[in-house]
C-alpha positions as CSV (number, residue, x, y, z in Angstrom):
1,X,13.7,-45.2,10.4
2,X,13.7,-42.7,13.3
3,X,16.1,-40.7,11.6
4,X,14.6,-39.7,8.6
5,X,12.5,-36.8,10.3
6,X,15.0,-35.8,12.6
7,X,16.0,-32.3,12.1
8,X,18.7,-31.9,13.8
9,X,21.0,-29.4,13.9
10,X,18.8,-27.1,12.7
11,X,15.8,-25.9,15.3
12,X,13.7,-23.7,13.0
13,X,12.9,-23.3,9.6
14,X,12.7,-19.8,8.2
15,X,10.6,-18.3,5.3
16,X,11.9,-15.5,3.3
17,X,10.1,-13.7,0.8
18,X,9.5,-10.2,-1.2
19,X,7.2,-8.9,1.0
20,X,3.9,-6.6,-0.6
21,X,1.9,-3.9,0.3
22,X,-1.6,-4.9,2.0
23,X,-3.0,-1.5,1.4
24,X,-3.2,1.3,-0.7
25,X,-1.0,3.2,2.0
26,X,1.3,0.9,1.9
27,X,2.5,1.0,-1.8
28,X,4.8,3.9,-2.0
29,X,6.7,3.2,1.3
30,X,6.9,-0.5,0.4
31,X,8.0,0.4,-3.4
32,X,10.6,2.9,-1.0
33,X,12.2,-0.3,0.4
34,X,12.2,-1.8,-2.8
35,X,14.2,0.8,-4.1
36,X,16.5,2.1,-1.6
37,X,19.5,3.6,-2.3
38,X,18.3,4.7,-6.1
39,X,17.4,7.9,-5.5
40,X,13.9,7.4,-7.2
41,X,11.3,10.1,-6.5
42,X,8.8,9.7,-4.9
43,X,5.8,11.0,-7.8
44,X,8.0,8.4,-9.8
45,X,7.3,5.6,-7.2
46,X,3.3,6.3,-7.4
47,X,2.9,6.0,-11.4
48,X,4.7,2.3,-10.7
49,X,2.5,1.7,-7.8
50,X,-0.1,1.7,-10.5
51,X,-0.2,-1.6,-11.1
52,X,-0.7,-2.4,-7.5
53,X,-3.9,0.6,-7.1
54,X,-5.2,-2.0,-9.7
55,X,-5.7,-4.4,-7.3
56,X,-6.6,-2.1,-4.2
57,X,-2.7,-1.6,-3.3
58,X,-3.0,-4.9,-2.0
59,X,-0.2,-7.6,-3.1
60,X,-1.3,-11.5,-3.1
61,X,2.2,-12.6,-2.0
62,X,1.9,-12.0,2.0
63,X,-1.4,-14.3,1.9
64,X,-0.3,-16.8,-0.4
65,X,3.0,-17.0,2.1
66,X,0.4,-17.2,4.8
67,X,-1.1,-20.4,3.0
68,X,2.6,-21.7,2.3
69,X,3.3,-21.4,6.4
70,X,0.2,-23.1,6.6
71,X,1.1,-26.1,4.3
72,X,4.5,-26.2,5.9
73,X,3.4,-26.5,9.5
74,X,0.3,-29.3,8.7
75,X,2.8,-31.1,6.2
76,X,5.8,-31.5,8.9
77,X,3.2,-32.3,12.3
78,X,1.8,-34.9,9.7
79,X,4.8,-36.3,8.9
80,X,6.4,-36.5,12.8
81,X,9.3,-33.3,12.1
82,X,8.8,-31.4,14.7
83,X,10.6,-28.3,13.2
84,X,8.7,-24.8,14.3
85,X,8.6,-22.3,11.0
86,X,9.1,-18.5,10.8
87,X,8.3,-16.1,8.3
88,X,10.0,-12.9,7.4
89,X,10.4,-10.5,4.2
90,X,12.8,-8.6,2.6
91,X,10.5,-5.2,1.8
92,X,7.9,-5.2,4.1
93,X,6.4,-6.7,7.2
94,X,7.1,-9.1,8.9
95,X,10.6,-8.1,8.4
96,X,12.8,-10.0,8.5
97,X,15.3,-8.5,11.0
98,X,12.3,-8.4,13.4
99,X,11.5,-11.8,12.6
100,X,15.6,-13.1,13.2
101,X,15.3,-11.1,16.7
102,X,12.3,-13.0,17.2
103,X,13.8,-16.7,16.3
104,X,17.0,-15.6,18.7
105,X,14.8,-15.0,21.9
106,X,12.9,-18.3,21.2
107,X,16.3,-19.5,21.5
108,X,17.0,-20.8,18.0
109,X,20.3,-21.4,17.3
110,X,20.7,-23.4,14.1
111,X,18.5,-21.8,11.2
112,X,17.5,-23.0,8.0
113,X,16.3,-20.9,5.1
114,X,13.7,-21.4,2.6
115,X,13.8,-18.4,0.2
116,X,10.7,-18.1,-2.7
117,X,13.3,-18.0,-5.6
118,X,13.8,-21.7,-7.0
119,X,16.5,-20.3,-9.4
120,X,20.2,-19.2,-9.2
121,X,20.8,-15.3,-10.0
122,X,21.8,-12.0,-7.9
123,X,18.2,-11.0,-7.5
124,X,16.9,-14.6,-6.6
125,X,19.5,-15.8,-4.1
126,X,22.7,-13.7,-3.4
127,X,20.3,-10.6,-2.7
128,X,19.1,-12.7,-0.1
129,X,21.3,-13.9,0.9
130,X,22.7,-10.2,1.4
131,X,19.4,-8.9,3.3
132,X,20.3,-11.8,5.9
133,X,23.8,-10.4,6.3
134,X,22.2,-7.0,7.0
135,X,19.9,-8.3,9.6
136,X,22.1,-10.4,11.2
137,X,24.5,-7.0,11.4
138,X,21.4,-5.8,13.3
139,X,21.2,-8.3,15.6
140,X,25.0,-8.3,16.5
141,X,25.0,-4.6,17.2
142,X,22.7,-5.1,19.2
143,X,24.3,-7.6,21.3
144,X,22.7,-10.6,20.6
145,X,23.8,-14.1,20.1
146,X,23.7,-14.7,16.8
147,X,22.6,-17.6,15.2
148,X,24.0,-19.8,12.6
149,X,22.0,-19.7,9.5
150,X,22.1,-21.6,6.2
151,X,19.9,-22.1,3.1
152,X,17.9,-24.7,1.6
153,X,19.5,-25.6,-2.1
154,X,18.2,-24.3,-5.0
155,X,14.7,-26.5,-5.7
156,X,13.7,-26.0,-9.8
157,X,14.0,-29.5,-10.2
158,X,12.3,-31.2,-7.2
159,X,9.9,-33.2,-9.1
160,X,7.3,-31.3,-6.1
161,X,8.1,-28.1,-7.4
162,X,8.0,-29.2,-11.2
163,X,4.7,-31.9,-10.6
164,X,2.4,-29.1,-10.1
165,X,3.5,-27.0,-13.2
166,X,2.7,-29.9,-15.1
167,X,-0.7,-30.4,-13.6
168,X,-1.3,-26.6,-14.4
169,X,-0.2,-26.3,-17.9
170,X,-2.5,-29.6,-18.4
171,X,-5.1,-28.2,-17.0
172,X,-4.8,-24.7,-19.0
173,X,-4.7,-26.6,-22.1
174,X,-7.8,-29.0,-21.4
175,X,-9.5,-25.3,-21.0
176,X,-8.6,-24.4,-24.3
177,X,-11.3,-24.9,-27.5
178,X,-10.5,-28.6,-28.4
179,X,-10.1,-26.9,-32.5
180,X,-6.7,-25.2,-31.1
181,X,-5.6,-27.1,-27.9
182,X,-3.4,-29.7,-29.8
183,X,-1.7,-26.7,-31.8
184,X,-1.3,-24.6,-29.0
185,X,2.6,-23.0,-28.4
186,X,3.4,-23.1,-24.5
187,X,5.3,-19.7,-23.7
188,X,7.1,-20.6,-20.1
189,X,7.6,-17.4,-18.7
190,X,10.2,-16.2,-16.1
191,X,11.5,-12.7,-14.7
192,X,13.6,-11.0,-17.3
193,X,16.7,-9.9,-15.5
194,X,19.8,-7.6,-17.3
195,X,22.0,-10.0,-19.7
196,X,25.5,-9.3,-17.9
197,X,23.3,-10.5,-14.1
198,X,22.2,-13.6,-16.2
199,X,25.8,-14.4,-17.8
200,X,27.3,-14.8,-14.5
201,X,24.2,-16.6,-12.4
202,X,25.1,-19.9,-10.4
203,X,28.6,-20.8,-10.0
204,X,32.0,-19.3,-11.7
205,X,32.4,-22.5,-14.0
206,X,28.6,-22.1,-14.9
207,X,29.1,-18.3,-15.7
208,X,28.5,-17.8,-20.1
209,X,25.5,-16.6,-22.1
210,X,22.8,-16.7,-19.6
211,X,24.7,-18.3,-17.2
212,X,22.6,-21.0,-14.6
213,X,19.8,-19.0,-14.4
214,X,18.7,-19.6,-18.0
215,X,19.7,-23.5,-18.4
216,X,17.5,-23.9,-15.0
217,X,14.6,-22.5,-16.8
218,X,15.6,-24.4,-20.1
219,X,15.9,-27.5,-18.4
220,X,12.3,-27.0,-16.4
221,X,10.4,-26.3,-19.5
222,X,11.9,-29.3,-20.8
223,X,10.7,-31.4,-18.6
224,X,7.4,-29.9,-18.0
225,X,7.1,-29.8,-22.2
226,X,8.4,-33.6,-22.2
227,X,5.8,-35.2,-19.0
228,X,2.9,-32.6,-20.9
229,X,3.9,-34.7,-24.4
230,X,4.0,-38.1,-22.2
231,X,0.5,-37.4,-20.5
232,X,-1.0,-36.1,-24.3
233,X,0.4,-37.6,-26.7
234,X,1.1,-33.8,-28.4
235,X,4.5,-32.5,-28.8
236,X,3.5,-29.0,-28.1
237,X,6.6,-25.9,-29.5
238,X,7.4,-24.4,-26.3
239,X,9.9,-21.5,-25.7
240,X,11.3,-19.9,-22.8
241,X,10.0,-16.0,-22.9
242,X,10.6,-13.2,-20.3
243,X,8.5,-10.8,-18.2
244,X,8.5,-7.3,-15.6
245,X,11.2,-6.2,-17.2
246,X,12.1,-2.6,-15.4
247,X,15.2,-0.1,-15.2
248,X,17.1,1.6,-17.4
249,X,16.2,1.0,-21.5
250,X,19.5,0.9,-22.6
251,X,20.7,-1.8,-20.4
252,X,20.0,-4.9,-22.3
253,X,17.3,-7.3,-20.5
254,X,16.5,-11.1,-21.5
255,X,14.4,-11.2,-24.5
256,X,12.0,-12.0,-26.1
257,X,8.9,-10.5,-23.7
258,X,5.9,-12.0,-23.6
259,X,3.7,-9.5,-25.2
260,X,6.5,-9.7,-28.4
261,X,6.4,-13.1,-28.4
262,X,2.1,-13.5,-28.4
263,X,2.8,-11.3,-31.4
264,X,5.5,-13.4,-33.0
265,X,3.4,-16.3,-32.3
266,X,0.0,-15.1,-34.1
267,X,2.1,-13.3,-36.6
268,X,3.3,-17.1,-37.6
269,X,-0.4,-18.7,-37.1
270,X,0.3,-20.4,-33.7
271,X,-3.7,-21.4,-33.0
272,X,-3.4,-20.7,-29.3
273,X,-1.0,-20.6,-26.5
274,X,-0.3,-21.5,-22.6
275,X,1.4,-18.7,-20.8
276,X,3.5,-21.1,-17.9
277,X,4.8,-19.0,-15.7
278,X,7.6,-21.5,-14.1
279,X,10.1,-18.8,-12.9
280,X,7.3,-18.1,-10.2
281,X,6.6,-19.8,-7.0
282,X,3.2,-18.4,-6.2
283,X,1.0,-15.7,-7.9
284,X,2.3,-12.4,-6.9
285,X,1.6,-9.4,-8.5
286,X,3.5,-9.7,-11.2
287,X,2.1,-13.0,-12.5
288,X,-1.7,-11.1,-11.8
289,X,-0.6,-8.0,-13.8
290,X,1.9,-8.9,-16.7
291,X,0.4,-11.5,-17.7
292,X,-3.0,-12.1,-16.1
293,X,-3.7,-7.8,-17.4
294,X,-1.2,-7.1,-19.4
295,X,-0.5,-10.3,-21.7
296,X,-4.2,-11.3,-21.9
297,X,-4.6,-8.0,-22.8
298,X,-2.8,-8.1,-25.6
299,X,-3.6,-11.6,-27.1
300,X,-7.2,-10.5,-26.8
301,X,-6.5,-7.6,-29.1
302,X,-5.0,-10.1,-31.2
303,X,-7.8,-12.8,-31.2
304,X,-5.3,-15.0,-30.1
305,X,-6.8,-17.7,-27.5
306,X,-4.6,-17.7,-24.3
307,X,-5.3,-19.1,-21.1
308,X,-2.3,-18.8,-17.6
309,X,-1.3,-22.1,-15.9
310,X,-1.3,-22.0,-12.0
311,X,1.7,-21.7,-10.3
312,X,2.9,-24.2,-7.7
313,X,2.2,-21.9,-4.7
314,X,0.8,-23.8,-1.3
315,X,0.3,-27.3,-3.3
316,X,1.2,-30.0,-0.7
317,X,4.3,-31.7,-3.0
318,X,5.3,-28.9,-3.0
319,X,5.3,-28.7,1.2
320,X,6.1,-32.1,0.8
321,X,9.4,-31.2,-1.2
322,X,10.1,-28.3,1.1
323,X,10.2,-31.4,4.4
324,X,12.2,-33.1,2.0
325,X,14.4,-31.1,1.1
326,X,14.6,-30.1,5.5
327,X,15.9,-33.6,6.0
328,X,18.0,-33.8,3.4
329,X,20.7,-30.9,4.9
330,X,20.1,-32.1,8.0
331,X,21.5,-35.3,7.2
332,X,23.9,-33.6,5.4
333,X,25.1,-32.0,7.8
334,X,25.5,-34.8,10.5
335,X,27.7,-36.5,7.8
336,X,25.4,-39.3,6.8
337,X,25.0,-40.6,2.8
338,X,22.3,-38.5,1.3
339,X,21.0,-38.6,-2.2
340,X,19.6,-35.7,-3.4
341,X,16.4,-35.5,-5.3
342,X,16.4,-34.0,-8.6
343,X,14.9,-34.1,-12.2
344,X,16.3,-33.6,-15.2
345,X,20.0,-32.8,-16.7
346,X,21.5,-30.2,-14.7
347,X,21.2,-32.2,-11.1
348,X,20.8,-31.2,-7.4
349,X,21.9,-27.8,-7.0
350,X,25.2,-26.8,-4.2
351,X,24.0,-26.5,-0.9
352,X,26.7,-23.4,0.0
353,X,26.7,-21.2,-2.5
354,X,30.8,-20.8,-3.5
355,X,32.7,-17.9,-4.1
356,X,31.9,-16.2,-7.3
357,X,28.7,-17.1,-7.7
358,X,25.9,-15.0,-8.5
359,X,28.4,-11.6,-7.9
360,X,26.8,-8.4,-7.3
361,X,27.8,-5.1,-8.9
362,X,29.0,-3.7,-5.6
363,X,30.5,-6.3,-3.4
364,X,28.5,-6.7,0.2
365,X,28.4,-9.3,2.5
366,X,26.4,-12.2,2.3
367,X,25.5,-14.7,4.4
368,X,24.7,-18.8,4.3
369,X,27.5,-19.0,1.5
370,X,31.2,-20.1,1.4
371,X,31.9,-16.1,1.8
372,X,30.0,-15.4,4.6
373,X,31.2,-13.1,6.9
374,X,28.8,-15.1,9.9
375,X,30.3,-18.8,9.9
């Protein structure tokens, strides 16, 4: 079927992520783009940088987005798409702006967006969707032609996004002592974000107590707990915990934490437990400090055994998905039936996000939605 690879309209294939500092230079101005517009000092910005001085002031998410491209490119020449891929960040370089100027005198017309954020929120898809606005403003004043630009549907449940988790939390309970591994609690671990962001994540008619972005994580860890039970024969407890929770302490966060919750869970005699850290797409630094430092940490002062499942990062179903996931909107969008792949309860996710969804605080234009001020 000739079709199936074909591309078409779209002519390139964008990666957007955080972006991280390479250097110990590079933390406080990087941790200044983070937190524009706050008014956060900048001795303030050097005790957070902390946890990146840890590691050298070097972040792991530009090179494991260098190993992503990488997977990307060999997956789609292997598999006859001839669709060339970008890369550009929010926070640091490459930025993304330069990286949209770049696409534009390559003559790219029709872009398509990858974003490292499986899940519906503000943080993990409007707020990108709001840095592309900004860069595309760029571009216009300017005077450039501006391209069109849409984003790839939210991919929790792409059975290559989920296939590896379950691969890693199998793996991290195979490396437990075999006297606790079949008692062992599985703790699947996400970003906490503030309660009032979560209750109106995803869609308007999704909007309630935690909103999209916690049934997408519910219904992950259910299937991850369900193929783990499947592949076993153990029907591990598992519950959905929270991470890297930061600003103000009045402003309530999703809870329970993971350092809480490795207490709850050897306060109650759990054996052991699996830290799955599903609301990640690749070790960054906060999967290497809050839990890899700071959650070990603590279970080690509680003689509690605890070993950290990979996340999906570079795994080839996973670039595999991606391709899949390419031709899907393209066929989309030259009318043709498409059946979108998906696991679980909740379905394939909208591929333009509608009004309403995921609002921000302070309105601002975003872009590659049904409100987007770029059609």
């Amino acid at each position: 079927m000739p079709d199936v690879l074909d591309a078409s309209p779209y002519d390139a294939l964008l990666l957007l992520s955080f972006g991280g500092p390479e250097g110990p230079d590079d933390v406080v101005p990087f941790l200044e783009n983070v937190t524009r517009g706050r008014g956060i000092p900048k001795e303030r910005l050097k005790e957070v940088g902390q946890h990146y001085f840890l590691f050298g002031g070097v972040s792991p998410i530009n090179d494991q987005n260098r190993a992503l491209l990488d997977a990307l490119r060999k997956d789609f020449a292997g598999h006859g798409l001839d669709l060339p891929v970008y890369w550009g960040n929010r926070n640091w370089a490459p930025y993304l702006t330069d990286t949209l100027r770049e696409m534009v005198r390559d003559g790219r017309r029709r872009i398509l967006v990858l974003a490292t954020s499986a899940y519906a929120s503000y943080s993990g898809c409007r707020q990108y969707r709001e840095n592309l606005a900004d860069s595309l403003a760029a571009l216009e004043a300017e005077g450039l032609q501006l391209p069109k630009v849409d984003k790839l549907r939210h991919y929790f449940n792409h059975p290559g996004f989920v296939d590896p988790m379950v691969d890693g939390v199998l793996r991290s309970l195979a490396d437990l002592p075999e006297d606790v591994r079949d008692g062992a609690h599985i703790a699947f671990c996400t970003h906490s974000i503030p309660n009032t962001a979560a209750d109106t994540s995803g869609p308007v008619e999704e909007h309630g107590d935690g909103g999209a972005y916690v049934a997408q994580h519910l219904d992950v860890a259910r299937l991850i707990a369900d193929a783990v039970r499947e592949r076993t024969g153990v029907d591990h407890p598992w519950q959905l915990v929270y991470q890297s929770r930061s600003g103000a302490p009045h402003i309530p966060w999703l809870e329970p934490d993971i350092c809480d919750h490795l207490e709850e869970r050897h306060a109650a005699g759990t054996p052991a437990v699996v830290m799955a850290p599903i609301g990640f797409v690749s070790d960054h630094m906060e999967v290497l400090y809050d839990l890899d430092t700071e959650a070990t940490a603590k279970a080690q002062e509680l003689g509690l055994p605890v070993r950290r499942s990979a996340t999906v990062g570079a795994d080839p179903r996973f670039a595999a998905a991606i391709r899949e996931l390419v031709v899907e909107r393209a066929r989309t969008e030259r009318g043709q039936d498409v059946t979108p792949c998906a696991l679980g309860a909740l379905g394939a996710s909208h591929n333009l996000c509608p009004v309403g969804c995921c609002p921000a605080r302070a309105p601002r234009p975003a872009a590659a939605g049904a409100d987007s001020p770029y059609a």
